[in-house]
C-alpha positions as CSV (number, residue, x, y, z in Angstrom):
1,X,-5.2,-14.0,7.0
2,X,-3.6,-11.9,9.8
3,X,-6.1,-9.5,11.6
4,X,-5.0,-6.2,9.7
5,X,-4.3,-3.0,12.1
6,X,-6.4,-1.1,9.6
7,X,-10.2,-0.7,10.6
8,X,-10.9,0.0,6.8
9,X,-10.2,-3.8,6.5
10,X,-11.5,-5.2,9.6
11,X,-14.9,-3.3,8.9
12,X,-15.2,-4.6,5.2
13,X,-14.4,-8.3,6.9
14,X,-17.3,-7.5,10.1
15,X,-19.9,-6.2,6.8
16,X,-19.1,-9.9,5.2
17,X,-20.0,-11.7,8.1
18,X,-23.0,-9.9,9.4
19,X,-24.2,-10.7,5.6
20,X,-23.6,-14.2,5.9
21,X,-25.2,-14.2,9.0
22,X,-28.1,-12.7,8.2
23,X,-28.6,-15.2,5.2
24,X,-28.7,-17.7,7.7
25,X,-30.8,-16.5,10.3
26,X,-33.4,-16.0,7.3
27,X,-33.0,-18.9,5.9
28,X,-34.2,-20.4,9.0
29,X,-30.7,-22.5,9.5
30,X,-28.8,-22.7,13.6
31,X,-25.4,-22.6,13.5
32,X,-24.9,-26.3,13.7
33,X,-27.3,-27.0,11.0
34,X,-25.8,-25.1,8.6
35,X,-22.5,-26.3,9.9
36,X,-23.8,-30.0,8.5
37,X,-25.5,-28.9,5.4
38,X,-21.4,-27.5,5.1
39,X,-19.5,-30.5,6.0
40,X,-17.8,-28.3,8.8
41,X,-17.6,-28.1,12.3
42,X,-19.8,-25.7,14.1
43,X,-17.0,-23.4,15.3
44,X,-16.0,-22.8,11.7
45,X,-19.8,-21.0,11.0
46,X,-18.7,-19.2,14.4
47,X,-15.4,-17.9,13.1
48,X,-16.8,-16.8,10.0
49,X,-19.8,-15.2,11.9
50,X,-17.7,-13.2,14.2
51,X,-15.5,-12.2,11.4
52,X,-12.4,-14.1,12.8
53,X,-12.1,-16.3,9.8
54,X,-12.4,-14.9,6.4
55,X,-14.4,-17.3,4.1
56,X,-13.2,-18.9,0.7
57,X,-14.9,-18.9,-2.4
58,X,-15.7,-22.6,-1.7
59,X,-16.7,-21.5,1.8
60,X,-19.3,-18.6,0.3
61,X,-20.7,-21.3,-2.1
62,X,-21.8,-24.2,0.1
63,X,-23.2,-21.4,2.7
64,X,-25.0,-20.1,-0.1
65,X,-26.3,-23.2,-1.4
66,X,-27.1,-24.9,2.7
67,X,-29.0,-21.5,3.1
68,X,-30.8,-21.9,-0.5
69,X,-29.5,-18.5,-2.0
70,X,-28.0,-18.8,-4.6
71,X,-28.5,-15.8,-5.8
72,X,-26.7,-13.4,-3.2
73,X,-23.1,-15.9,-4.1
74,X,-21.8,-13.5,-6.4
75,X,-22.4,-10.3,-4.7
76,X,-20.7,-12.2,-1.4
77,X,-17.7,-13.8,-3.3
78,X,-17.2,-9.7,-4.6
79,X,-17.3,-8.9,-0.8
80,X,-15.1,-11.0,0.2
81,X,-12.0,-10.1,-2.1
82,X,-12.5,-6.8,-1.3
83,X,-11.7,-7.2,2.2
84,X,-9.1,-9.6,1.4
85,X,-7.3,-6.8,-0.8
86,X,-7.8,-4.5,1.8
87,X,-4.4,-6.5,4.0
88,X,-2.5,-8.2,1.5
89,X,0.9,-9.9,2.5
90,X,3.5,-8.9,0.9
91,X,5.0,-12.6,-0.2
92,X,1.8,-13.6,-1.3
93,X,1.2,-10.6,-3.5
94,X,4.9,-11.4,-4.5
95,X,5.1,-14.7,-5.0
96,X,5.5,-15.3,-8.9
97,X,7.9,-11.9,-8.2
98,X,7.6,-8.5,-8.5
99,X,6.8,-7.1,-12.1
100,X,3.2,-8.4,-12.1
101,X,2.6,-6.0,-8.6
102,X,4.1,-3.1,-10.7
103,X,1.8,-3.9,-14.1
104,X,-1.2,-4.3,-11.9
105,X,-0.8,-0.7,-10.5
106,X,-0.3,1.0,-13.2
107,X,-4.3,2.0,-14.1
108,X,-4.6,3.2,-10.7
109,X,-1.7,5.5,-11.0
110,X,-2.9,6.7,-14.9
111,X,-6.2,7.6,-13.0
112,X,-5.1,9.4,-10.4
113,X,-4.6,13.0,-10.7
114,X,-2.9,14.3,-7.1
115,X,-0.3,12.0,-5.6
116,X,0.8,12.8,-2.0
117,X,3.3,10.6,-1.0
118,X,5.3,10.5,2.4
119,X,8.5,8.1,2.5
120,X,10.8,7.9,5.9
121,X,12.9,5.1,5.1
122,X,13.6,5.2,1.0
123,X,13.0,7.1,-1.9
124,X,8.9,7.3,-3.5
125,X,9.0,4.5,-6.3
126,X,7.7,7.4,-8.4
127,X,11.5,9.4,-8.7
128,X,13.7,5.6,-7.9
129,X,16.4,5.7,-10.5
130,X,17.2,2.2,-12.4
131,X,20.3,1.5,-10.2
132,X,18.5,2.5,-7.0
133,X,15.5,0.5,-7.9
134,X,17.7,-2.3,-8.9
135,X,19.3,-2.8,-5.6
136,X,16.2,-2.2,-3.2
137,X,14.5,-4.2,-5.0
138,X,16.9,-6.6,-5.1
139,X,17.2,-6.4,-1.3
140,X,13.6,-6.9,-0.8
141,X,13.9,-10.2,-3.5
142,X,16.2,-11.5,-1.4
143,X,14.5,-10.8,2.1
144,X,11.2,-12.1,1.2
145,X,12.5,-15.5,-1.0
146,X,10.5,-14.6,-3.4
147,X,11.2,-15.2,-7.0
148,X,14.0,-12.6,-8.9
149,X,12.4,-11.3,-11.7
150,X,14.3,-7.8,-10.3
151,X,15.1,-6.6,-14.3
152,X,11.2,-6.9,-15.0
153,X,10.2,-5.7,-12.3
154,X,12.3,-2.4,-12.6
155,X,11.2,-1.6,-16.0
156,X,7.7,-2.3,-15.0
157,X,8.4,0.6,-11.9
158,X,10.0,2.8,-14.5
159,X,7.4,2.7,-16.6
160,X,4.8,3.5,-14.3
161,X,6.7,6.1,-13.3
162,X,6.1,7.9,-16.6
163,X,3.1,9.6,-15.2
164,X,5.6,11.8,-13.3
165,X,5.9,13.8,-17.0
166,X,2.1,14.0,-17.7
167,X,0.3,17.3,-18.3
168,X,-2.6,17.3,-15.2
169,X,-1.2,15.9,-12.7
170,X,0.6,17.1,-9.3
171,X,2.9,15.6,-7.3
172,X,3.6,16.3,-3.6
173,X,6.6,14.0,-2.2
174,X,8.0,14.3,1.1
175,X,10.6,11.7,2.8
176,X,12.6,12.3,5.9
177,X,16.4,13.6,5.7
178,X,17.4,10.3,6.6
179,X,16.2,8.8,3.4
180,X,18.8,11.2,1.6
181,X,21.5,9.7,3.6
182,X,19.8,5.6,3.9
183,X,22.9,4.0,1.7
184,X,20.0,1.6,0.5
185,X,21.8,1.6,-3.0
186,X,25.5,1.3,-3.7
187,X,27.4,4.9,-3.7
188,X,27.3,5.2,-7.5
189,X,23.6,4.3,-7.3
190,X,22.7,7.0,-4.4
191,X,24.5,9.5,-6.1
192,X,22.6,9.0,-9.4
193,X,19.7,9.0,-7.3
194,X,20.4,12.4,-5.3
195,X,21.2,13.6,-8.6
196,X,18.1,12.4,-10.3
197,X,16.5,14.4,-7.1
198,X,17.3,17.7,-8.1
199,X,16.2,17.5,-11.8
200,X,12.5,16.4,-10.2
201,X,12.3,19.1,-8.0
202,X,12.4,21.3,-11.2
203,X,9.3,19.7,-13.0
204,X,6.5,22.4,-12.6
205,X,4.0,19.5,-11.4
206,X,6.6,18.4,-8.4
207,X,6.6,19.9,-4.6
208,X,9.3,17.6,-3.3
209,X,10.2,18.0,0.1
210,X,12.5,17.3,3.0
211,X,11.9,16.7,6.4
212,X,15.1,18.0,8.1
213,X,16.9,16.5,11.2
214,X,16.3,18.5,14.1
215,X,16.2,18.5,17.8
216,X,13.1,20.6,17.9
217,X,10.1,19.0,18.8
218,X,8.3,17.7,16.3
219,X,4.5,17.7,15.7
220,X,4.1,15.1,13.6
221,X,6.4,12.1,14.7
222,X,8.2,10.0,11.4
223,X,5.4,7.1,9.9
224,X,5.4,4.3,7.7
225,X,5.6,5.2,3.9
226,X,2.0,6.0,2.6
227,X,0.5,7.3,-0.8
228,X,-2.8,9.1,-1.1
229,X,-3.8,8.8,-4.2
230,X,-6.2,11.4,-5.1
231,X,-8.8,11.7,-1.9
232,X,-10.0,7.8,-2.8
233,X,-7.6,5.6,-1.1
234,X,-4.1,5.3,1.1
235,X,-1.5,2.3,0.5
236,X,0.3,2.1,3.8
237,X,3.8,0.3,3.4
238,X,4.5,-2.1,6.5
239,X,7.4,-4.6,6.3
240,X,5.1,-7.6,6.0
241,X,2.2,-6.4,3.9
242,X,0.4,-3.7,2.5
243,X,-2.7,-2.1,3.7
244,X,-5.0,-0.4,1.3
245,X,-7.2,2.0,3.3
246,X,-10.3,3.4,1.7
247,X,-13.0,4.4,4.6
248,X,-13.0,8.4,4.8
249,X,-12.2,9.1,8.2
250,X,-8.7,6.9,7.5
251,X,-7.9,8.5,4.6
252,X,-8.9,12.3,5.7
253,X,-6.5,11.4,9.0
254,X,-3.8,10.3,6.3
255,X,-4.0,13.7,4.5
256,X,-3.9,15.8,7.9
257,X,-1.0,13.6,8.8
258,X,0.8,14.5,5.3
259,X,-0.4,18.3,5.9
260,X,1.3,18.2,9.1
261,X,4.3,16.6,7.6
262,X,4.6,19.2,5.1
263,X,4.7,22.2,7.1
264,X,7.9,20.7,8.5
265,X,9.7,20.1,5.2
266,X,11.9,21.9,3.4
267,X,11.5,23.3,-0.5
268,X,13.3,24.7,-3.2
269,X,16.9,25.7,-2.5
270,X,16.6,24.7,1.5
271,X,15.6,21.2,0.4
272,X,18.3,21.4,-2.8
273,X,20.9,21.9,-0.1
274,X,19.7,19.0,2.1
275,X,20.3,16.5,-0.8
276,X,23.7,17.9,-1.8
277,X,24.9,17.8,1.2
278,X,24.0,14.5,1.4
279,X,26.0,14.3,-2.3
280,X,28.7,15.2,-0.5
281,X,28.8,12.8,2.2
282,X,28.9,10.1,0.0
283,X,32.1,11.3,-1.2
């Protein structure tokens, strides 16, 4: 697995490893020792140790088992998946297609009771149409090689979308003026979307807002799309993968980014004008 540029999951991968090497330094094992008790090379126990190489579950078990503990394997094997869910590629978390990522979501999101959610490049999955959904995800179907199971996976987005009409919850949205304008979906499908738009900003529970395009300077500069859900835990959107970020200090920086965002968006009738004027650019 890629080193991820979040610390949140580098940390929770250093935490495994000191573990692990800690068992072995009780257990009385060197490196090379445990190495043969393993059936591997010394510099793999290295790897592992210095957190460059996150361990399998096969790995886990025969360290466990060289450094007579089997008792600590199932707390280390929980470890270990949570760091490696911490930086998950997106084609391997796509590769039986796209619904199941949708389904799996869907407790988190009927648990959470504030979404903040910050887009630059296309709309928040929470307010995607059927037609826009249909054609991004189509787009990203086709740019990963994954498999198509687009129709699935748009009802399984739409669905999880329902929250957006339950009593208790808030909703703050912001995307960049650009996003208005992307052309990510055919015409017909942006202006159902744009559309769509205006009836959200109406829901008592919705703050949707637009960054505007500007000369002035800005002081908050345009980021990838994140979602705070609640104050528990950011998903951070990057073209290969996604990074799910849950140490405090990461996710309290997230939410002064999205403050500092939001004092340069646009509400009510100033952001209504935005995304008809966008309307009308398409024609």
């Amino acid at each position: 697995m890629p080193s991820s540029p979040s610390s949140s999951a580098q940390q929770a991968r250093e935490a495994l490893a000191a573990r692990l090497h800690d068992l072995r330094r009780a257990s009385g094992l060197t490196s090379q020792e445990l190495a043969e008790r393993c059936g591997w090379y010394k510099s793999k126990t290295s790897r592992i140790e210095n957190a460059r190489t996150l361990p399998s579950d096969a790995d886990i078990r025969a360290w466990c088992r060289a450094c007579e503990a089997a008792d600590e394997t199932e707390d280390l094997l929980a470890a270990a998946r949570h760091a490696e869910t911490l930086y998950v590629q997106w084609r391997r978390l796509h590769r039986s297609g796209l619904r199941q990522v949708h389904e799996a979501s869907r407790p988190l999101y009927e648990r959470t009771r504030l979404f903040r959610v910050y887009c630059s490049t296309v709309m928040p999955g929470l307010v995607q149409t059927t037609g826009y959904a249909t054609d991004l995800l189509s787009a990203i179907t086709a740019f990963q090689g994954t498999p198509d199971d687009v129709t699935e996976a748009v009802t399984a987005r739409t669905d999880r979308s329902r929250v957006l009409h339950d009593s208790g919850r808030w909703f703050m949205l912001l995307v960049e003026e650009a996003v208005l304008r992307s052309g990510v979906g055919n015409p017909a499908a942006m202006a159902d979307q744009l559309h769509y738009l205006l009836e959200v900003m109406a829901l008592p529970s919705v703050r949707f807002g637009v960054v505007p395009f500007g000369d002035r300077a800005r002081r908050m500069w345009p980021l990838e799309t994140f979602m705070i859900f609640d104050d528990d835990r950011v998903h951070v959107e990057l073209l290969t993968a996604k990074v799910t970020i849950t140490a405090p200090t990461e996710v309290d920086a997230y939410a002064r980014a999205f403050d500092g965002l939001s004092g340069l968006a646009l509400y009510g009738a100033c952001a209504g004008a935005r995304i008809r004027a966008a309307l009308g650019a398409l024609g």
